[in-house]
N, C-alpha and C positions, 0 to 999 in steps of 0.2 A: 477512493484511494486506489490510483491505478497506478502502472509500475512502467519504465520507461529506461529504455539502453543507446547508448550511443557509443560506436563505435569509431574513430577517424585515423588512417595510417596517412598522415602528411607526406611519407616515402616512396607512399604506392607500391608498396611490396607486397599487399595482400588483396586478393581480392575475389571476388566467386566464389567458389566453395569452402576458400579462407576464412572469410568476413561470415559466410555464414554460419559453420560451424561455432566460431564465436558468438554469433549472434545467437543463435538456436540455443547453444548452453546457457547463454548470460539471462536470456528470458526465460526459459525454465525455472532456472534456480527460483526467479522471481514470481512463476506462477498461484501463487498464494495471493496475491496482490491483486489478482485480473483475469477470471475462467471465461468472462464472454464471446471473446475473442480477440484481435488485434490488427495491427498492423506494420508494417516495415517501408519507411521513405528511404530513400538511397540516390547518391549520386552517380551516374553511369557516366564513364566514356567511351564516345563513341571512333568508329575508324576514323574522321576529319579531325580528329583532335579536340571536336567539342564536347561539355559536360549538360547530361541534361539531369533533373529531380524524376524520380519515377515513384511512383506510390502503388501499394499493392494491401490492401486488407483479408483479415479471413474470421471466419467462427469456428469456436472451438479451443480446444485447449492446443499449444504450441507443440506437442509430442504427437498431434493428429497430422504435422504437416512432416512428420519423419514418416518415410517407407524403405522399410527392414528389406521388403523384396524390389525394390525397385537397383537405378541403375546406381552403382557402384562409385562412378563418379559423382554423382548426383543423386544421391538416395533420398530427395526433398519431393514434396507436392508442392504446388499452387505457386504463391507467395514467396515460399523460403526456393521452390526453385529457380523463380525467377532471378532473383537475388544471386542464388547460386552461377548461374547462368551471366550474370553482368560483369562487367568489370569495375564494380566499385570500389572506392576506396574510402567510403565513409558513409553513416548507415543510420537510423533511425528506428527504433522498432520499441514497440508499444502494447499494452498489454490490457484490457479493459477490462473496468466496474463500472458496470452502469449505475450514474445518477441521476442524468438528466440524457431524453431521449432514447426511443424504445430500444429495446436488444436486441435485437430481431432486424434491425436493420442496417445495415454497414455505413452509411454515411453518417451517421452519428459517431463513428469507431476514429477516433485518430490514430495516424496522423491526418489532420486535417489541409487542407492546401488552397492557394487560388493562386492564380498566374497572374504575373504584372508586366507589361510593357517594359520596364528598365533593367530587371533580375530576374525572368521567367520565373517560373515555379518556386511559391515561397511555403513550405508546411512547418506546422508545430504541433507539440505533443505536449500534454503535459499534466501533471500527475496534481491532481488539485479539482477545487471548484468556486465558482463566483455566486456569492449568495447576491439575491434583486436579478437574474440573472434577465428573468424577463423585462423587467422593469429596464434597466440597461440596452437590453437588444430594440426596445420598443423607439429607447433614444436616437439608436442610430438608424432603428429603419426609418426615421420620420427625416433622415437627413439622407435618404438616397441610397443606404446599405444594404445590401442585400443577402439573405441569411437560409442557407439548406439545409440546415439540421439542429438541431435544441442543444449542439452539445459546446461548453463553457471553451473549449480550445478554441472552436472557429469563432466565438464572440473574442476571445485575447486578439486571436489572428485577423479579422476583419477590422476589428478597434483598431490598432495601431499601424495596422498598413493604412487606413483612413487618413490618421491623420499626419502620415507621411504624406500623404499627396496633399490635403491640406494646404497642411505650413510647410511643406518642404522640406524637413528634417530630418536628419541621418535615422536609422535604424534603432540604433544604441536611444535618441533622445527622444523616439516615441513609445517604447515601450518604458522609460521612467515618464512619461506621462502618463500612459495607461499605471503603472505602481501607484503612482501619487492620486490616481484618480480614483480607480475602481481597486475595493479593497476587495480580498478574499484570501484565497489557501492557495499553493501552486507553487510547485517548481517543475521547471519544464524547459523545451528544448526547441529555435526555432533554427530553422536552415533553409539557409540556397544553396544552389550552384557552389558559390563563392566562398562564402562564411558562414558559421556559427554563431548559436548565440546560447548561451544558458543565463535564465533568469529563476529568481528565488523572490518570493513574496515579504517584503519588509517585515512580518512578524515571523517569518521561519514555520510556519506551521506542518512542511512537507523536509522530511532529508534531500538532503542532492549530495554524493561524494562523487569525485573526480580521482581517478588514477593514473597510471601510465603502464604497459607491456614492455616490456626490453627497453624502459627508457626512452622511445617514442611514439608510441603507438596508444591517444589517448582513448579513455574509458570514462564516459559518465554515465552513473545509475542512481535510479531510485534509492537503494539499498547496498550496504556494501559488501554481501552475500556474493552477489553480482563480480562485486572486483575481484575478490577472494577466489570463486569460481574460475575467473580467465588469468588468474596470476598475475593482476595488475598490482601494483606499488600504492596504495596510498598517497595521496598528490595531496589534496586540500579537499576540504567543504566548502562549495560555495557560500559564501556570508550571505544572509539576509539582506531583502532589499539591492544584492547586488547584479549587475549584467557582465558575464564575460562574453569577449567578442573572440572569437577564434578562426583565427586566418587558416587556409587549407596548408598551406606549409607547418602549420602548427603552432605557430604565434599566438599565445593568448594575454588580451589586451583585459584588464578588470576596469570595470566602473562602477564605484559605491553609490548608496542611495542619493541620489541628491540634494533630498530636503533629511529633517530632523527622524530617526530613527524610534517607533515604538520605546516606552522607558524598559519594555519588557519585552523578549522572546515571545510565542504562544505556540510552542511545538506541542504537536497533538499527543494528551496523556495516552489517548486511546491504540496510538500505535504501536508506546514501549508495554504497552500492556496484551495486548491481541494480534496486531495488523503486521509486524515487523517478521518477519525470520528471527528464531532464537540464536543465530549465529551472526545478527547482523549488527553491528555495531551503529548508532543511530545516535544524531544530535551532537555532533562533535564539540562543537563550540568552542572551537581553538583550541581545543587541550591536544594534546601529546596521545597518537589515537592508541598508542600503547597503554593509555590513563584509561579510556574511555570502557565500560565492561560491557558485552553482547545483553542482547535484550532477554534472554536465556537465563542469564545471572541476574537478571532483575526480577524475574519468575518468581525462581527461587528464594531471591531475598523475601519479597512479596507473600511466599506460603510460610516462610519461616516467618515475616510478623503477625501471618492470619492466625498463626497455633497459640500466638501468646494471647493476640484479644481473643480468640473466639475458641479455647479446648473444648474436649470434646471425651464423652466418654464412649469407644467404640472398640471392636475389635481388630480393625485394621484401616488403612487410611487409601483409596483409591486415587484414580485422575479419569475424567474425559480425556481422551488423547484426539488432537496429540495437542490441543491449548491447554491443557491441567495441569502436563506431565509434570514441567517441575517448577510450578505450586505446590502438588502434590505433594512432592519429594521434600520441598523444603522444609512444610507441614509436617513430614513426617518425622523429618530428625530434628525440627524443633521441640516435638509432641514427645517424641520415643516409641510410636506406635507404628509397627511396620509396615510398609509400602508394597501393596501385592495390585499387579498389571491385568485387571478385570474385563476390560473392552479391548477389543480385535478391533480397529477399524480396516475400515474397506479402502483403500487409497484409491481405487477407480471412481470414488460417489466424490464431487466437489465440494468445496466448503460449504454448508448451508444458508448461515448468514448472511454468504452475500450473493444470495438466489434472492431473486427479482420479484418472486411470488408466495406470499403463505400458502398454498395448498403445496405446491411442491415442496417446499421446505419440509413440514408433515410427511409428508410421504417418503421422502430419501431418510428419515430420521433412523427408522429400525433395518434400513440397505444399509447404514452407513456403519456402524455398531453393533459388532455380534458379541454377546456376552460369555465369558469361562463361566457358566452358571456353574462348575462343578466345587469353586469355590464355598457354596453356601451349601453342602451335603454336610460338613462337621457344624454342629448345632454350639462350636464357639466360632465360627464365623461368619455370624447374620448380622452382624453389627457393622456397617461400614459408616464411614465419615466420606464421603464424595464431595472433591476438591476442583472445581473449573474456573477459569480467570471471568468470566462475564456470565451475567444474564440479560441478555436485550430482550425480546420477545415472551422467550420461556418456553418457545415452540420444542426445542432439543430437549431441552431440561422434562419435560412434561414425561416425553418420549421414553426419557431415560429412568425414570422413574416410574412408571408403569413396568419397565423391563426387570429391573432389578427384582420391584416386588413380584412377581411372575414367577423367577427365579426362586424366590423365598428367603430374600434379607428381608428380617425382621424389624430393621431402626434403621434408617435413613437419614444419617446427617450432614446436610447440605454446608459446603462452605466456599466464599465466592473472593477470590484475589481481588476484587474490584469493589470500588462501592455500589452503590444503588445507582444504574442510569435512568434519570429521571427526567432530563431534558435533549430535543432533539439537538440534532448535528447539522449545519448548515455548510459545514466546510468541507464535504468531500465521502461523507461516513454516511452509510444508506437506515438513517433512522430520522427520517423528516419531519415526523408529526406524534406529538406527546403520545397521541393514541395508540400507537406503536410498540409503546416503551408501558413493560407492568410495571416497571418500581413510581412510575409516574401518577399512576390512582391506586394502586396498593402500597399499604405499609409494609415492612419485612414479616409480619405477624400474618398479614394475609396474605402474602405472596406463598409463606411455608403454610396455611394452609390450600390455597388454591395448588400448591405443586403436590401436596400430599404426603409431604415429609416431619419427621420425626424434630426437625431444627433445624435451623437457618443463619447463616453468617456470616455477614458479607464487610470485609476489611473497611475499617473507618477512611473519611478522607487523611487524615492528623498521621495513619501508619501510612497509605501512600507518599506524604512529603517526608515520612520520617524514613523511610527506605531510601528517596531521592537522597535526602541532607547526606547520609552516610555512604552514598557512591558521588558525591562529590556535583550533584544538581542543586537548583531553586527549585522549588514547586510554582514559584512564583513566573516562571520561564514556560509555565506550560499552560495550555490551554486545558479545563477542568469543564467546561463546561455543561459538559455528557450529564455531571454528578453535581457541577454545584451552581449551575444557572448562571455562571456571571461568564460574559460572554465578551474577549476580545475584541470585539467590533462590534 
């Protein structure tokens, strides 16, 4: 689940330290999505008047390539100075989760690229993953293709420049052959020189929103946090299954699926639940995005159905922050039981989850989370109800609950906005293997015994679609398969 911005001023009015300021904010906002590190493709022109693709990657978080001391015009390192330094006028920058291919190495980091005889320099980015990946790569290297890194971009981008040289077909009609061929999750972003191209995978499993700046100056991101951010307009959602082509003057051309569309959407549940920015408005699906509510308020709807299946006798109602907060909150004014702010996190420690390794995960747990223990000095305060939207591992949870009772809460009442995940993720979300996942060989009975809690509650599937139906969703529109095994593809 990586996070991806695009930037393009068809006017040429902005560019260097313009485009990157832009940039540098619009990816931020987004860094929840991608702590590995990233990358920025950009088009530079040069003094001849010619445009060439330049590619630049880095590790780390996006705030490591800001320098407070540095020079005034240019107060970037690395990558974003170079950027700074060019004179672009249309940008690409990328943000990673590793799923496939180690972290630790940048060529596995898109944007990804290779150079063609006809269009120089072609890269893509994009936010998704190809389940069989190997099995696919295996296809094409038996036919001559050649492959430098495990990661699901340079398989899209090597597939369909192939079979442009192939059959000799425009751009636009090999990548709905690669759609129609190899199925997965993905929206994403491919660029030359020349043109644009944004495509969405026929089941929609990833957002793509499209903006605009002052009315020309467009904006595609992952997430619409991102638009909000650079004060773009809200433009459209790219549709499923669709390719738009976009000329550097700004001309963008749409082209729908070609063949017959899934009967159903499969946007991922897992991202209006966890993955998303609570400010981000996600899954447009043609409504009026003034319809559409922030992922934020689906939180909350979510804690306020958790209070009615699962009450609780406690004396106050906490959160994990900052994914609990308002679960928590909604829980609590569904319940009546007040909401007191017990965990300090650390913002300098990254999200755990989607750290690449369990020992480190364990170990950042008690960096990450400092506790107001002086909450549990009044002997009617040792009762807490602790509210967090997931349990995947159970590695945090473990953590957090050794903390608590340390502290001296007496009754530890667990309660979980999500149901049980109990089947892996193949589309993009880093839990591959059952063995991964405790709701997958424990029940909720031994899971509150193995975590060491007082009760356990983890919201039914039936109150997830029942929250959907009342913001105006299908449940049937989304990919459940974390929780309930049936698996869009």
């Amino acid at each position: 689940m990586c996070r991806f911005l695009y930037i393009h001023d068809p006017n040429k009015r902005i560019a260097g330290i313009d485009i990157t300021e832009r940039m540098f904010c619009g990816l931020s906002v987004q860094q929840h999505g991608g702590q590995d590190g990233g990358g920025i493709a950009y088009v530079d022109d040069d003094d001849d008047g010619g445009s060439f693709v330049k590619v630049s990657k880095f590790f780390g978080l996006v705030g490591s390539q800001y320098d407070p001391n540095g020079d005034k015009g240019n107060p970037y390192r690395d990558t974003f100075a170079k950027l700074a330094r060019s004179r672009a006028f249309k940008a690409l920058g990328f943000l990673r989760y590793s799923t496939a291919g180690a972290a630790n190495n940048l060529i596995h980091y898109p944007p990804q690229y290779i150079d063609e005889l006809s269009v120089g320099r072609v890269v893509l980015a994009m936010n998704g993953d190809v389940p069989n990946l190997d099995k696919h790569r295996s296809e094409l290297t038996s036919q001559g293709v050649e492959f430098y890194s495990q990661n699901d971009s340079e398989f899209m981008l090597r597939s369909h420049c192939h079979t442009m040289r192939c059959q000799g077909c425009t751009r636009v009609a090999a990548l709905q052959k690669y759609m129609q061929a190899i199925p997965g999750a993905y929206s994403g972003v491919v660029m030359t020189k020349d043109k644009t191209y944004f495509v969405r995978d026929p089941w929609g499993f990833r957002p793509f929103v499209v903006g605009l700046i002052d009315g020309s100056i467009i904006v595609a991101a992952s997430e619409s946090c991102a638009l909000d951010m650079l004060g773009a307009k809200f433009l459209f959602e790219v549709k499923r299954g669709e390719i738009i082509e976009v000329d550097d003057d700004g001309t963008m051309t749409h082209y729908d699926f070609p063949g017959p569309l899934p009967l159903h959407s499969a946007h991922c549940i897992f991202c209006l639940d966890y993955f998303a920015s609570p400010v981000s408005k996600v899954f447009i699906d043609g409504r009026d995005i003034a319809d559409v509510r922030q992922k934020g308020s689906y939180s909350f709807a979510l804690g306020r159905q958790l209070a009615g299946e699962h009450p609780v006798s406690a004396d106050f109602v906490a959160s994990l922050p900052y994914s609990g907060d308002l679960a928590a909150i909604g829980y609590s004014e569904q319940s009546g039981l007040s909401f007191k702010a017990i965990f300090i996190r650390n913002i300098y420690v990254p999200r755990t989850f989607i750290m690449s390794q369990q020992q480190i995960r364990e170990m950042f747990v008690r960096l990450k989370f400092a506790l107001m223990s002086d909450v549990f000095r009044k002997p009617s305060h040792r009762r807490v109800c602790l509210v967090d939207d997931s349990i995947v591992r159970a590695t945090t949870m473990q953590g957090i609950v050794e903390i608590l009772r340390e502290a001296g809460a007496e009754e530890i009442h667990l309660r979980i906005s999500f149901p049980p995940i109990t089947d892996p993720c193949f589309m993009g979300i880093a839990m591959p293997t059952k063995q991964e996942l405790i709701a997958s060989s424990m029940s909720v009975p031994e899971i509150q015994r193995h975590l060491k809690v007082d009760s356990l509650g983890y919201l039914s599937p039936e109150g997830v679609a029942t929250v959907l139906k009342r913001r105006g969703d299908n449940i049937e529109d989304y990919c459940t398969a974390c929780y309930s095994g049936k698996y869009p593809i």
